[in-house]
N, C-alpha and C positions, 0 to 999 in steps of 0.2 A: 254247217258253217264251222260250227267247233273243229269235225275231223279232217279239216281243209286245209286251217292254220294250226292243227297240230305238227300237217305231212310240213307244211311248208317250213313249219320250224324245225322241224327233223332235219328236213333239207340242208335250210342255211347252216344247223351246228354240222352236217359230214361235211360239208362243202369249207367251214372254216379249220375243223379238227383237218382237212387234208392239206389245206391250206398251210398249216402251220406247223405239218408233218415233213410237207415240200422245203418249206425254211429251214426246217432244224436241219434238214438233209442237207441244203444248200451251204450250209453253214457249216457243217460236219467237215462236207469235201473240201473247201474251202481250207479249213484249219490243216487237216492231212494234208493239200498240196503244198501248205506254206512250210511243215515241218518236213514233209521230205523233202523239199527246194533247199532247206537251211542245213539239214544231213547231207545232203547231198556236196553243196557248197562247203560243208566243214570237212570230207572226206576228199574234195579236188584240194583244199588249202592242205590238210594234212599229208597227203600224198605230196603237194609240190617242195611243202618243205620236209619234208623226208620223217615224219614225224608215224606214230602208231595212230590210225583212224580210229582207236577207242576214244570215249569221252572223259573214262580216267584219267586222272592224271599219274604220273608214273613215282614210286615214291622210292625213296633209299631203302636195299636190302638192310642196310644194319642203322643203327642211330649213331648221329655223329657225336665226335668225341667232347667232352667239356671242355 
């Protein structure tokens, strides 16, 4: 009986460990498509207004004068 409910709790922990491998994955792609949706979206607004698609920002060659 003991090696019966040792298999069966083997079982249930790969069944949850896959369980929550499946999630993390879920949740991974998730995140990637919403940042390349938001890259994406920041490169059509850049491009419309004629702007550089870097996410720098652009700064003065020299410092201004006092």
């Amino acid at each position: 009986m003991y090696e019966y409910e040792y298999q069966a709790r083997s079982a249930e922990l790969i069944r949850r460990a896959e369980h929550e491998r499946q999630a993390r994955e879920a949740v991974r792609a998730r995140r990637a498509a919403r940042r390349e949706a938001a890259e994406h979206a920041a490169r059509e607004s850049a491009r419309d207004e004629g702007e550089s698609p870097s996410p720098r920002l652009r700064r003065l060659r020299f410092a201004r004068p006092a």
